[in-house]
Every structure is written in C-alpha cells, then in structure tokens.
SEVO-875660 format. One record per residue (C-alpha): residue number from 1; y, x, z. Coordinates in Angstrom, 2 decimals, padded with zeros to 5 digits, always signed. Each point is the difference from the previous one (the first is absolute). Layout:
<nodes>
NUM; Y; X; Z
...
</nodes>
This chain:
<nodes>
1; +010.33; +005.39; -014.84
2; -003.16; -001.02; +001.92
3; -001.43; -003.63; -000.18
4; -002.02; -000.96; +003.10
5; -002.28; -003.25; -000.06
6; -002.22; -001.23; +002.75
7; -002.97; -001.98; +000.16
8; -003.18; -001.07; +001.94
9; +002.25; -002.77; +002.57
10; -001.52; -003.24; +000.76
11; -000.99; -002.40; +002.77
12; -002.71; +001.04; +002.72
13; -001.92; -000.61; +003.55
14; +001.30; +002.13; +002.97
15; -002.28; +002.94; +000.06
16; -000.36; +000.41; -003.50
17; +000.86; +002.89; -002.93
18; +002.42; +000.49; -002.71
19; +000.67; +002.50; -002.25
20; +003.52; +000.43; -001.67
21; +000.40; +001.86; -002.96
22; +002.76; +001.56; -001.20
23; +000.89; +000.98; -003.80
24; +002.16; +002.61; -000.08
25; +001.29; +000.92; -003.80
26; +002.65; +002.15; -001.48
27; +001.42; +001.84; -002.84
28; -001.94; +003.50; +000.32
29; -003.51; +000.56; +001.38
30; -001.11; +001.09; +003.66
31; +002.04; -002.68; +001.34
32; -001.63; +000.12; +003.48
33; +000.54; +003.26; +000.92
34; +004.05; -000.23; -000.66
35; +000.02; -003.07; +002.92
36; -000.31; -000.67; +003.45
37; -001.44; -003.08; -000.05
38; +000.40; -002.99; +002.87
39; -000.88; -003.53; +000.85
40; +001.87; -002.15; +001.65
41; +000.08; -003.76; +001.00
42; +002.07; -002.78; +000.28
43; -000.99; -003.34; +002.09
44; +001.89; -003.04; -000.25
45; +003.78; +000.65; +001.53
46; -000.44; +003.31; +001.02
47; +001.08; +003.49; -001.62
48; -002.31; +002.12; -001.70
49; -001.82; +001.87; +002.39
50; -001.97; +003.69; -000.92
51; -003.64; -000.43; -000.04
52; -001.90; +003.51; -001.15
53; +000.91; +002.99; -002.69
54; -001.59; +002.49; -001.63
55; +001.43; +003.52; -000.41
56; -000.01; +001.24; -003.77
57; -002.93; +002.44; +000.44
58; -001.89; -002.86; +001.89
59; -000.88; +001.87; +002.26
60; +002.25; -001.85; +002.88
61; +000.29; -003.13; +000.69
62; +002.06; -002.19; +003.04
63; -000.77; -003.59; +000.88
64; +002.23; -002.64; +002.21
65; -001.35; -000.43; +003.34
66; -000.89; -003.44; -000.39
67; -002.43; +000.67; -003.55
68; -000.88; +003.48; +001.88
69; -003.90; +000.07; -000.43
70; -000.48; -003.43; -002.21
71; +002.03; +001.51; -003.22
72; -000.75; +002.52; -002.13
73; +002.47; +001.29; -002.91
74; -001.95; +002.10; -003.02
75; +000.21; +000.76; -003.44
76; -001.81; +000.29; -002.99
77; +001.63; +002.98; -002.22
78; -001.54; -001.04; -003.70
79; +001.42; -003.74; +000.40
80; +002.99; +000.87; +001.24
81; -000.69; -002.47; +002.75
82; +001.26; -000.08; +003.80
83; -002.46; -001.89; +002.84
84; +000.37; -001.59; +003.10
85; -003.19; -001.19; +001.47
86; +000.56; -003.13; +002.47
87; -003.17; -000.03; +002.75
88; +000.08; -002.65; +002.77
89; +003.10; -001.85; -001.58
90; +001.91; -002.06; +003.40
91; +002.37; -003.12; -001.13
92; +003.02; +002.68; +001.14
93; -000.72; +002.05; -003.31
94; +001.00; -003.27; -001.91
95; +002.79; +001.27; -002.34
96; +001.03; +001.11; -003.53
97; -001.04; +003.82; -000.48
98; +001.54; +001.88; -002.28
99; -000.69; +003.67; -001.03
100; +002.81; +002.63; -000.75
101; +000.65; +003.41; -001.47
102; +002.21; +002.87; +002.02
103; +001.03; +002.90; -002.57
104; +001.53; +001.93; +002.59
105; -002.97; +000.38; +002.67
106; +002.46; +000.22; +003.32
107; -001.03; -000.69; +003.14
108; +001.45; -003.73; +000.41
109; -003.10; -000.85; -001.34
110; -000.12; -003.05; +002.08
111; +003.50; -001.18; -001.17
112; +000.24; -002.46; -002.91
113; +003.38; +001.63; -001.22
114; -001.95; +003.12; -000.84
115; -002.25; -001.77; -002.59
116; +001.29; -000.17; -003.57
117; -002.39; -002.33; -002.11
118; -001.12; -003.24; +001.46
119; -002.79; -001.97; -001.24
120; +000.90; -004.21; +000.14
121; -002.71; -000.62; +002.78
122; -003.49; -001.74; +000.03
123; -000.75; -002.55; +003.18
124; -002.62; +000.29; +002.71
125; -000.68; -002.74; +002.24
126; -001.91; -000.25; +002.41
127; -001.80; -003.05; +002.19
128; -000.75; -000.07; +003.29
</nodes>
C-alpha cells in the first residue's frame, strides 16, 4: 500500500510560482524508484486532465501542452518527495492537483486509469 499526500496549494497573482509537494510513503523503503509518478488536475466541472510525469529512473519526464515550459515535475530521493514547480501560473491552471503512483510503468502514462494510488488533492487558484 502507498499513501500519497500533497501540499504547497494556495491562492496567488497571475504570473506567479508554486511549488507542490508530494509525500509519497509505503511499507518497504526505496519507494520512488518502484513508481511512475504523475500529476494531474482537476478544475471546477471538468475531468481530470494529465499535467506532467516522471519516469522511475527520473531521467524522463512529459508535460501537457498547455503547462509545457511553465511546469516542472522533480524529486527529492532522501524525502521521499515528488515536485511540481508552477512558473508563470495563468487563472486556466486554477484546479485541484493531485499526485499519483503507477506500479506498472506502461506507456498510458497520460491516462488516469493507469495510476493506482491517488493523493486527495491540494487547490491552486489563481487571479487574474
């Protein structure tokens, strides 16, 4: 079982930075490098849409087009921590984000079915 928790959400100007965090725990050690790990978003009425991911070796990484450029997704090994660095936030990134965990690495990264730990979400708005 894997426990996912996000933090670092909050209210700010159009053109400013965030940084999410992402706590992710579990039952035996080296937890990052059993996961593909992916953000994803979720504005008011509308699905959850794919954001960025990070490959388990962290050496590959994939962005939306529309966060292409502005977002960054990282990770910190020794915390057990996964990133995503908001730059030049628009009101369109207003949303829930939410972090998740893919044990079986396939290519449908960009699908939501394919994750299999969900964190509950932290909110990002953003003012015009």
């Amino acid at each position: 079982q894997v426990q996912l928790v996000e933090s670092g959400g909050g209210l700010v100007q159009a053109g400013a930075s965030l940084r999410l965090s992402c706590i992710v725990s579990g039952r035996s050690g080296r937890t990052l490098f059993r996961y593909v790990m992916g953000w994803f978003r979720q504005a008011p009425g509308k699905g959850r849409e794919f954001v960025g991911y990070l490959s388990r070796s962290a050496r590959t990484t994939d962005y939306a087009d529309s966060v292409k450029g502005r977002f960054t997704i990282s990770r910190d090994i020794a915390k057990n921590t996964v990133y995503l660095q908001m730059n030049s936030l628009k009101p369109e990134d207003t949303a829930v984000y939410y972090c998740a965990a893919d044990a079986e690495g396939g290519p449908m990264y960009r699908d939501v079915d394919a994750y299999d730990y969900w964190g509950l979400g932290t909110q990002v708005t953003v003012s015009s």
